[in-house]
N, CA and C atoms of all chains as a GROMACS GRO file, in nm:
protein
  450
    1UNK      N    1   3.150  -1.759   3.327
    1UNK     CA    2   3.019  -1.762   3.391
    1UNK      C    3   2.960  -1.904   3.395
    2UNK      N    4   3.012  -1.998   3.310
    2UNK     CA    5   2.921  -2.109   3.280
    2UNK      C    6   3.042  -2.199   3.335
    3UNK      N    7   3.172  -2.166   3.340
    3UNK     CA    8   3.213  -2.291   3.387
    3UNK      C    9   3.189  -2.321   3.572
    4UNK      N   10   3.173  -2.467   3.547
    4UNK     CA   11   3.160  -2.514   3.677
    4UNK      C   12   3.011  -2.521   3.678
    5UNK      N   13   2.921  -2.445   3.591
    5UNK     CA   14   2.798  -2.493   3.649
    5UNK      C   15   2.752  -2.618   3.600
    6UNK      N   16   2.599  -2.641   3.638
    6UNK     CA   17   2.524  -2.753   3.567
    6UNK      C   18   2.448  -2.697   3.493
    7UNK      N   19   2.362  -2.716   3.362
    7UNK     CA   20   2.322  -2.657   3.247
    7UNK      C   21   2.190  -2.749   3.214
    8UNK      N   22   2.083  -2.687   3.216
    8UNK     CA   23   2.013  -2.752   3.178
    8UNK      C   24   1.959  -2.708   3.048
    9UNK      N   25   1.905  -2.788   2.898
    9UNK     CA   26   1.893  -2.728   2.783
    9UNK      C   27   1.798  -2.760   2.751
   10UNK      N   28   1.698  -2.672   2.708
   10UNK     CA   29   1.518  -2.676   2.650
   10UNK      C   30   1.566  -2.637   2.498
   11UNK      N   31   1.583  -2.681   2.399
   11UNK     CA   32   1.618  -2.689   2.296
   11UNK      C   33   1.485  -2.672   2.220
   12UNK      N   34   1.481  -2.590   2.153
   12UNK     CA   35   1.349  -2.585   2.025
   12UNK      C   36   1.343  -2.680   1.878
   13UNK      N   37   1.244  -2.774   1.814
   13UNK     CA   38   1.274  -2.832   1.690
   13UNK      C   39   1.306  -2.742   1.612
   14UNK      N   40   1.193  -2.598   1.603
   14UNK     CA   41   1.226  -2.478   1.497
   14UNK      C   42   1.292  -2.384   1.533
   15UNK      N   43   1.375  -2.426   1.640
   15UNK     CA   44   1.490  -2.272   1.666
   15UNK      C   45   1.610  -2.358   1.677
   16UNK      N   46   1.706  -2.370   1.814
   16UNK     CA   47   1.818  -2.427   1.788
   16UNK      C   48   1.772  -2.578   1.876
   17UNK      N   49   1.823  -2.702   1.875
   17UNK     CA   50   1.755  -2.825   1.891
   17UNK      C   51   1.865  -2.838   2.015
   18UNK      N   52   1.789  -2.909   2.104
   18UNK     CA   53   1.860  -2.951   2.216
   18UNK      C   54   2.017  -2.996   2.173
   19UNK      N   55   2.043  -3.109   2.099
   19UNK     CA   56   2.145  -3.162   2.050
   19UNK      C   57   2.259  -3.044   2.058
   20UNK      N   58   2.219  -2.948   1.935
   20UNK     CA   59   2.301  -2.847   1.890
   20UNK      C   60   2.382  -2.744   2.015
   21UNK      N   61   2.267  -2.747   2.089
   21UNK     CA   62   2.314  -2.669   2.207
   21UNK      C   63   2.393  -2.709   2.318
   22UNK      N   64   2.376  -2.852   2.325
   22UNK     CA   65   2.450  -2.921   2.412
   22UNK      C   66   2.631  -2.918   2.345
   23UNK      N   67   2.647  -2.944   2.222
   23UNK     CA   68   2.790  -2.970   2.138
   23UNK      C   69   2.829  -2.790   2.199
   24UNK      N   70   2.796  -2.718   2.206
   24UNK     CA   71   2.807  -2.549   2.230
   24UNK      C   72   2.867  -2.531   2.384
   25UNK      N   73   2.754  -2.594   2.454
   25UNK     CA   74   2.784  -2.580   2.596
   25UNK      C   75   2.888  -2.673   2.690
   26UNK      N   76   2.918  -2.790   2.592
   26UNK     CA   77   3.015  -2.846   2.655
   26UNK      C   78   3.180  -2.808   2.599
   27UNK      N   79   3.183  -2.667   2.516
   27UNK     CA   80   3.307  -2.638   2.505
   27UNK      C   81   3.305  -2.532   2.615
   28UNK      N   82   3.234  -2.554   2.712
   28UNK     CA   83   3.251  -2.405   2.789
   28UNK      C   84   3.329  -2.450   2.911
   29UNK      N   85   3.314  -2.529   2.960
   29UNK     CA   86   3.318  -2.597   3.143
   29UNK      C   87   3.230  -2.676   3.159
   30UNK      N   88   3.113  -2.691   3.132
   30UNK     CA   89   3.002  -2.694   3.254
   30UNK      C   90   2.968  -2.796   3.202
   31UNK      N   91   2.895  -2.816   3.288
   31UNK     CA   92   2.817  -2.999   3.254
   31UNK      C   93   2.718  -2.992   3.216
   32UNK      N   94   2.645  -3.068   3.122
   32UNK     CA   95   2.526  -3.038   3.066
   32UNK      C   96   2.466  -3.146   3.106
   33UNK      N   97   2.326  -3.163   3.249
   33UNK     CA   98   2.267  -3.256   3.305
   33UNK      C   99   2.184  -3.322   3.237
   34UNK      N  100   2.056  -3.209   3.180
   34UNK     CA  101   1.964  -3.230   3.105
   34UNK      C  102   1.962  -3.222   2.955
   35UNK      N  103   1.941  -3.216   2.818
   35UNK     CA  104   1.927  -3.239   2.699
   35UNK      C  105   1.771  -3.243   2.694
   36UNK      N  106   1.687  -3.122   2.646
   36UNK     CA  107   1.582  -3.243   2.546
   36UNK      C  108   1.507  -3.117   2.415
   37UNK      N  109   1.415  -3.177   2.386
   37UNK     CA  110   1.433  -3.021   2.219
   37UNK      C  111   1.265  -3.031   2.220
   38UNK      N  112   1.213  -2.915   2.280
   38UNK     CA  113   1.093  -2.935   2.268
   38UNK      C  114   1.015  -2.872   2.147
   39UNK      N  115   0.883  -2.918   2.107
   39UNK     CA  116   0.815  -2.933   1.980
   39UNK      C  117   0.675  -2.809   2.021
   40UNK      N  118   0.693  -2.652   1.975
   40UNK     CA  119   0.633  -2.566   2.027
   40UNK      C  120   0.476  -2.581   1.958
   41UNK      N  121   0.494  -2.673   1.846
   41UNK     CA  122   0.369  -2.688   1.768
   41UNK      C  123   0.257  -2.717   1.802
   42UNK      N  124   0.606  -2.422   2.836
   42UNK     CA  125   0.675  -2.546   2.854
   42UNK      C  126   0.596  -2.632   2.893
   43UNK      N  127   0.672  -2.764   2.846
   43UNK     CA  128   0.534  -2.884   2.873
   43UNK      C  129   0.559  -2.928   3.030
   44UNK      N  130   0.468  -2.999   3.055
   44UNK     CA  131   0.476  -3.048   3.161
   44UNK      C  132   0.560  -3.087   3.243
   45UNK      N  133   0.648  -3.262   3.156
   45UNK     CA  134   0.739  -3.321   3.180
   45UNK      C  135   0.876  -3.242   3.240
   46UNK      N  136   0.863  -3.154   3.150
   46UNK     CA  137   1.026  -3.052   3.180
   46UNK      C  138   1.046  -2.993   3.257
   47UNK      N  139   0.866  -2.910   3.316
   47UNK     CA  140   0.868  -2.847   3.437
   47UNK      C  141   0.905  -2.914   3.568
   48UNK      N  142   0.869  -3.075   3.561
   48UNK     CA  143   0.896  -3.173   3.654
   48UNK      C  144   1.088  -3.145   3.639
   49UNK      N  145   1.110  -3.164   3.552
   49UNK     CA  146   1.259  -3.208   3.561
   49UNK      C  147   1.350  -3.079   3.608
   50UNK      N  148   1.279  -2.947   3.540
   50UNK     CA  149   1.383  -2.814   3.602
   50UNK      C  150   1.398  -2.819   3.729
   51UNK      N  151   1.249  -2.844   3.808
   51UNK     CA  152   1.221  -2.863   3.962
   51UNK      C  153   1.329  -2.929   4.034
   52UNK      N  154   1.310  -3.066   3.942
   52UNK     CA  155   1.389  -3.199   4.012
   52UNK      C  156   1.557  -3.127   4.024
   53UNK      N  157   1.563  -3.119   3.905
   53UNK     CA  158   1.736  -3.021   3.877
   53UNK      C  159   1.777  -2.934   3.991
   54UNK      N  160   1.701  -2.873   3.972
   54UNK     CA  161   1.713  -2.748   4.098
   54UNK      C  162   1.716  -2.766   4.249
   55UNK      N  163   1.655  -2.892   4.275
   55UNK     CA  164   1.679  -2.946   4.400
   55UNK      C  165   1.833  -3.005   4.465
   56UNK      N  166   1.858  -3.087   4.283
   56UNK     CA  167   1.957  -3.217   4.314
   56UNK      C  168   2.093  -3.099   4.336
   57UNK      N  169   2.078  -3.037   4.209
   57UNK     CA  170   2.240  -2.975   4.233
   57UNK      C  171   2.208  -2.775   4.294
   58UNK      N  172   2.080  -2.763   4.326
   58UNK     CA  173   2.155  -2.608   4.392
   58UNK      C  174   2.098  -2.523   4.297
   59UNK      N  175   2.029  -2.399   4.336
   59UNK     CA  176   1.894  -2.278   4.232
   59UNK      C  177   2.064  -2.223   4.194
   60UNK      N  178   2.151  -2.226   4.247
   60UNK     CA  179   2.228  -2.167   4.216
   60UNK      C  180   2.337  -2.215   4.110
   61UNK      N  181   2.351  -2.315   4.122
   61UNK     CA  182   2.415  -2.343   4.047
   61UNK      C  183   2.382  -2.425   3.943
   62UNK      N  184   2.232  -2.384   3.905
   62UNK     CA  185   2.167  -2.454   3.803
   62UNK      C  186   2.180  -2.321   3.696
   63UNK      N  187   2.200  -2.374   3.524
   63UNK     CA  188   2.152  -2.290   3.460
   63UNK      C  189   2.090  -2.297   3.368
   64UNK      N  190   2.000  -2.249   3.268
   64UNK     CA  191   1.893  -2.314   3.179
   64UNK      C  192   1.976  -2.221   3.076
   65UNK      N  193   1.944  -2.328   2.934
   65UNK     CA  194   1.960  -2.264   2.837
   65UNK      C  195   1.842  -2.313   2.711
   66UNK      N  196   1.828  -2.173   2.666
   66UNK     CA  197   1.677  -2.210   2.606
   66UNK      C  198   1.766  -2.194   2.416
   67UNK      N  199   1.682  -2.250   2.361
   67UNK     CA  200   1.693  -2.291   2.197
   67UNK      C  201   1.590  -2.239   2.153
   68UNK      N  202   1.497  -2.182   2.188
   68UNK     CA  203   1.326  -2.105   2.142
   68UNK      C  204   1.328  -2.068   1.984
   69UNK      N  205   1.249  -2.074   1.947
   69UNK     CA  206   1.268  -2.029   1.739
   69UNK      C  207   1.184  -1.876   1.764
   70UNK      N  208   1.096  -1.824   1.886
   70UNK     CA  209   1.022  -1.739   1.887
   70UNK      C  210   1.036  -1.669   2.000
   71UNK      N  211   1.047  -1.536   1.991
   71UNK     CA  212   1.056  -1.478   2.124
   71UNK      C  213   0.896  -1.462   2.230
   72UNK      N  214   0.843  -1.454   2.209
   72UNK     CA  215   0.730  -1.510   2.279
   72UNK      C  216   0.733  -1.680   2.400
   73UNK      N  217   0.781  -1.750   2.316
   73UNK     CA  218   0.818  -1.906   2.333
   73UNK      C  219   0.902  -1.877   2.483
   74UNK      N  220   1.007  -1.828   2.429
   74UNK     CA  221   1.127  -1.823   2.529
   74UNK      C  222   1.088  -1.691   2.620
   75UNK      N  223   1.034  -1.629   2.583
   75UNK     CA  224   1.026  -1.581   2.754
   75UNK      C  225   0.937  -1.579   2.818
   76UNK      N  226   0.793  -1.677   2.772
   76UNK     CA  227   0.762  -1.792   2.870
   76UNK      C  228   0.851  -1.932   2.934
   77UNK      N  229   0.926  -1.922   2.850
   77UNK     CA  230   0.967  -2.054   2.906
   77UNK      C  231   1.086  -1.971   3.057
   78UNK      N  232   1.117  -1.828   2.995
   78UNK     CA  233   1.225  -1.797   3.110
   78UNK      C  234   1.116  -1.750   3.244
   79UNK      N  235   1.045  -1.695   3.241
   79UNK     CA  236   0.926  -1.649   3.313
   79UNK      C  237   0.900  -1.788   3.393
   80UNK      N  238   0.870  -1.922   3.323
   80UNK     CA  239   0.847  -2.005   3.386
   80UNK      C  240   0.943  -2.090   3.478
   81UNK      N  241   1.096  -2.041   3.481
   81UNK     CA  242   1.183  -2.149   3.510
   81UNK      C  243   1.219  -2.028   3.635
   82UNK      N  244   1.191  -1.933   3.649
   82UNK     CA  245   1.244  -1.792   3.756
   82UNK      C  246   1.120  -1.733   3.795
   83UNK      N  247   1.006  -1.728   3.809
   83UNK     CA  248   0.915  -1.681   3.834
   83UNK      C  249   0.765  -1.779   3.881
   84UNK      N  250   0.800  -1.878   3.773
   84UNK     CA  251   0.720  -1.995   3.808
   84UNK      C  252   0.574  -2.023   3.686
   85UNK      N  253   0.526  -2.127   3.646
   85UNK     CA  254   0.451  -2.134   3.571
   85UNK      C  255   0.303  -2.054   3.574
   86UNK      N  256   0.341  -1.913   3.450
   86UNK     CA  257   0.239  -1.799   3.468
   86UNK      C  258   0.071  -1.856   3.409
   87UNK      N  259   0.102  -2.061   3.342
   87UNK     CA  260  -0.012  -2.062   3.309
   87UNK      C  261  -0.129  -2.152   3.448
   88UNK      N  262  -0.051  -2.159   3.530
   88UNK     CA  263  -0.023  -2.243   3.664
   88UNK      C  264  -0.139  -2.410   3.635
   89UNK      N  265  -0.044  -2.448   3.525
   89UNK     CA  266  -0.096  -2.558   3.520
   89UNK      C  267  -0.004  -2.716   3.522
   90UNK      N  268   0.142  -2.650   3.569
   90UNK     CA  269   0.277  -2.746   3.575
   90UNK      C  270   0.340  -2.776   3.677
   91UNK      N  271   0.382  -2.814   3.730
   91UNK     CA  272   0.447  -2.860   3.856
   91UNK      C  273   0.512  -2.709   3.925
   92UNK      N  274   0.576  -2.604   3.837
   92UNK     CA  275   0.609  -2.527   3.833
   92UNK      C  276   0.519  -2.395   3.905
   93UNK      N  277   0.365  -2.472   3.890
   93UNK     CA  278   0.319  -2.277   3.872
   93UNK      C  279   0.300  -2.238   4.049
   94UNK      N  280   0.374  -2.162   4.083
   94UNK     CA  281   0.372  -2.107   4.212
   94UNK      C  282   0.502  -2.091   4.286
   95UNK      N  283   0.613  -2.190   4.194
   95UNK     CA  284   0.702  -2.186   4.234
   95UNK      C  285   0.822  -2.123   4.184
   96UNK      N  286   0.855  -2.030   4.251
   96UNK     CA  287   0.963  -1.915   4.187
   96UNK      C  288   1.114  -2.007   4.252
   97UNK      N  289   1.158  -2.074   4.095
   97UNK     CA  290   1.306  -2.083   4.115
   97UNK      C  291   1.384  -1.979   4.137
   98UNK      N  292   1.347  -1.863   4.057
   98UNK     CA  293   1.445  -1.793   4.031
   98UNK      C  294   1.586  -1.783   3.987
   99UNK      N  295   1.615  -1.919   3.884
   99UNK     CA  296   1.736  -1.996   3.797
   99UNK      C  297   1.780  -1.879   3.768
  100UNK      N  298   1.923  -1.884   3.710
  100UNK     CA  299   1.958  -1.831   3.590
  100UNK      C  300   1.933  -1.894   3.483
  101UNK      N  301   1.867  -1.798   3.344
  101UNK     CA  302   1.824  -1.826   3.246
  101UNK      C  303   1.854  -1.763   3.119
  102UNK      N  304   1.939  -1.840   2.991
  102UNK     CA  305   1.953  -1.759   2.888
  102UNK      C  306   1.912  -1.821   2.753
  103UNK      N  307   1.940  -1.736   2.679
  103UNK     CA  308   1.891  -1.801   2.520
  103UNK      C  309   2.018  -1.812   2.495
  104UNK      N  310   2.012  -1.949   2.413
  104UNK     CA  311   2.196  -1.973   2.332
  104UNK      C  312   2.243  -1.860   2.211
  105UNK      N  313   2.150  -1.753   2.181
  105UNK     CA  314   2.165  -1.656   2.075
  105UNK      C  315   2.225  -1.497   2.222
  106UNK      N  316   2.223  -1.594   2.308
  106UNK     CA  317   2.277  -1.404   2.388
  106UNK      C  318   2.417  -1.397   2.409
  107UNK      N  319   2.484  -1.304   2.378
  107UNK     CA  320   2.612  -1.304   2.390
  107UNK      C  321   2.681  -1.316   2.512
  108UNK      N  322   2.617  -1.299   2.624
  108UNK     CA  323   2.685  -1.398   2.760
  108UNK      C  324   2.703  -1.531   2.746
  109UNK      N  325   2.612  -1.587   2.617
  109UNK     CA  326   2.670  -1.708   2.621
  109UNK      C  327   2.730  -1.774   2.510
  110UNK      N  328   2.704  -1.697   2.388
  110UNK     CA  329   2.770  -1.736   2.284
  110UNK      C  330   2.910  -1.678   2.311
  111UNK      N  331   2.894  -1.568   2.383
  111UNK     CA  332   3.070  -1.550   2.394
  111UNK      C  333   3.159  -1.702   2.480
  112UNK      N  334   3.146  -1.734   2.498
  112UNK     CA  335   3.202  -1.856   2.618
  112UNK      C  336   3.188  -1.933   2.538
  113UNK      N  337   3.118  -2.027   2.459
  113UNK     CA  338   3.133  -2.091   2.341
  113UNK      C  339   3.255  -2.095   2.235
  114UNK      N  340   3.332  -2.215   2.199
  114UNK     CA  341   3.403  -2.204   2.128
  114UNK      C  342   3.379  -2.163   1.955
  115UNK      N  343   3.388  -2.052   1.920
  115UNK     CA  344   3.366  -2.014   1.772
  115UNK      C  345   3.317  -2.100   1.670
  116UNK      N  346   3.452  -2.204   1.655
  116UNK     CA  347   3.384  -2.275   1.563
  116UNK      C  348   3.252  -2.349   1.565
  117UNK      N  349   3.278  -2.390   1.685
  117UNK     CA  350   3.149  -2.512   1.741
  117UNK      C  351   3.000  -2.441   1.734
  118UNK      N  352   3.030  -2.296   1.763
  118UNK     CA  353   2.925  -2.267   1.803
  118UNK      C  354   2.857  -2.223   1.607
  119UNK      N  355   2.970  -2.150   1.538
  119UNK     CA  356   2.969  -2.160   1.388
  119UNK      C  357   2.861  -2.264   1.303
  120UNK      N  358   2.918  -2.392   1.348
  120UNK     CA  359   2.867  -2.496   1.312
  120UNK      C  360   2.720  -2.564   1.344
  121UNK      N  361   2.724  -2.498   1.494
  121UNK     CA  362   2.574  -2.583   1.541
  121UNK      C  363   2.447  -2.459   1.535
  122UNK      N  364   2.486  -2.342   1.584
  122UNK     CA  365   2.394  -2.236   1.558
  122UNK      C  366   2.372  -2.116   1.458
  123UNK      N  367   2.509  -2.105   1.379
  123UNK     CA  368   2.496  -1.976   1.324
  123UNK      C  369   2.404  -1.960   1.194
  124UNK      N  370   2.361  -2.140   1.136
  124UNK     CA  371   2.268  -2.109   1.068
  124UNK      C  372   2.124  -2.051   1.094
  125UNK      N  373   2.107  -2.094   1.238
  125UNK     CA  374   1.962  -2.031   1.240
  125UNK      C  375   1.963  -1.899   1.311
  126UNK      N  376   2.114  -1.853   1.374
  126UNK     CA  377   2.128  -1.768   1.447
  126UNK      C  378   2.060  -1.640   1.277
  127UNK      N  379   2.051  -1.681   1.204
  127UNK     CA  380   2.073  -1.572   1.054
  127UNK      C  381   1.910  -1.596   1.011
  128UNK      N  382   1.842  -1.714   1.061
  128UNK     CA  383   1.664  -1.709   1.013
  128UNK      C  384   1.651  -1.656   1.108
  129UNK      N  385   1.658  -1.667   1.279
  129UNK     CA  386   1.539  -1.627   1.382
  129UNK      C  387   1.573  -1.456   1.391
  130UNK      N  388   1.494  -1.415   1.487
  130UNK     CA  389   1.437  -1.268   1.496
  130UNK      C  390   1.527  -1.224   1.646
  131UNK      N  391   1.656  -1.260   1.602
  131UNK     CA  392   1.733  -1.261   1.733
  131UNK      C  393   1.712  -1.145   1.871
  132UNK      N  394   1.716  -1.036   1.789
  132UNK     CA  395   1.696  -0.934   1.889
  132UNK      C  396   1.549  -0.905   1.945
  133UNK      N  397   1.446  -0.944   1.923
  133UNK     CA  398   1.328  -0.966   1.984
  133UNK      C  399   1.316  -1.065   2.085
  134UNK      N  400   1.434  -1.215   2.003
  134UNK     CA  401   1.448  -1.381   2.070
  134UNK      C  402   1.527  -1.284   2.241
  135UNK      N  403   1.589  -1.228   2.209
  135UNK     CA  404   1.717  -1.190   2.343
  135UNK      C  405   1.651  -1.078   2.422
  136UNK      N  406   1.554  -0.946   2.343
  136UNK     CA  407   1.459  -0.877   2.468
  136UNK      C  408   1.419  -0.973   2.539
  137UNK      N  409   1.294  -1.056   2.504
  137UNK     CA  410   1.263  -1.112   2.599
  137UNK      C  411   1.229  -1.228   2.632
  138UNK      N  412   1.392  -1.287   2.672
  138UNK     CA  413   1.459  -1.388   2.730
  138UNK      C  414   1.494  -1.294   2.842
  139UNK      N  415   1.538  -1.194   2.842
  139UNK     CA  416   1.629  -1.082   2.893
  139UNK      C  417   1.502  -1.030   2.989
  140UNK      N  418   1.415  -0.988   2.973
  140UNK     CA  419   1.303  -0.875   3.033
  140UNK      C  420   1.258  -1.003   3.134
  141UNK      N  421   1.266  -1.094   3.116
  141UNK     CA  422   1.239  -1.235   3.281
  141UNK      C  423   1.266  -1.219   3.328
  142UNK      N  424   1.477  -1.248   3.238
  142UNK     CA  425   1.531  -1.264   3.350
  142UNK      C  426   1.564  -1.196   3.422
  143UNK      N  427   1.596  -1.034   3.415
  143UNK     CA  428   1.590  -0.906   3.488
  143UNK      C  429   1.509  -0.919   3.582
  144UNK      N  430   1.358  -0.942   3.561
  144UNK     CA  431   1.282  -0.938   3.663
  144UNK      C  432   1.289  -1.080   3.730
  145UNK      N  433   1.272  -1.186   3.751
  145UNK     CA  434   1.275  -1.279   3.832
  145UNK      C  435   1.398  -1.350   3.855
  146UNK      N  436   1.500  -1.341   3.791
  146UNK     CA  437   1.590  -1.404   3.809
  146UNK      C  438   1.685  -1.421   3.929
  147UNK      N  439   1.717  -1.451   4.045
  147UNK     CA  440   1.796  -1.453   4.180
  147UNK      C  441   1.938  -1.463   4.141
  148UNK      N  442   1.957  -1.557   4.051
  148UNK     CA  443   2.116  -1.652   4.054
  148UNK      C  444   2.144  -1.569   3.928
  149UNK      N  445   2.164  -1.470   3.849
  149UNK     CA  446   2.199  -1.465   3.771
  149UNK      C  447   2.349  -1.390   3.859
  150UNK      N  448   2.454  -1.401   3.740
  150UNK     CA  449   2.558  -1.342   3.778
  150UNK      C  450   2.586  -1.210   3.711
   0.00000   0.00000   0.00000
């Protein structure tokens, strides 16, 4: 489902952090355009 | 979602295609994330972002849903999420991420 797409990642500080999710999504296919880990506080 | 990001999903969604864009949310709260999915497929419900009026209608998931942790390589995914996959309130985090994207979502597959 994910390969071939583009991926964009809203990452949480207190849930899973942009970073983390990006190392995840680039074992899939897809390209990960965006990265960033937002601060819900 | 803040501002800035709403600018950038927009921008995203233009450069490469509603379709072949996909969001993946990291949320610690299910509340969090399905505003944020509401906002990236339906459009910003607080209509104060670049976003509010405008229905992408992306595909949108949480990295805790098994459409996408399945596709993830085990270990990797072991390593970067499964600690918090065991604090957050997963099955509340995945209703509704899920209850958006059902309703607004276009591109989902």
């Amino acid at each position: 489902m994910l390969e071939n797409k583009k991926v964009a990642i809203l990452g949480d500080r207190d849930g899973v952090p942009g970073p983390a999710i990006e190392e995840c999504i680039e074992t899939t296919g897809a390209e990960v355009v965006f990265t960033t880990t937002e601060c819900f506080v | 979602m803040d501002l800035e990001n709403q600018q950038r999903v927009k921008d995203l969604a233009e450069k490469h295609g509603k379709d072949n864009l996909v969001i993946i949310l990291g949320g610690a709260e299910a509340e969090a994330s399905g505003l944020a999915c509401e906002t990236v497929t339906n459009g910003d419900p607080t209509f104060a972002g670049p976003l509010a009026g405008v229905q992408l209608g992306l595909a949108c998931y949480h990295i805790l849903e098994p459409e996408i942790k399945d596709e993830i390589d085990a270990e990797v995914y072991d390593e970067q999420v499964s600690m918090m996959e065991m604090v957050l309130d997963v099955d509340d985090i995945i209703d509704e991420t899920k209850k958006y994207r059902e309703m607004y979502s276009e591109y989902t597959e």
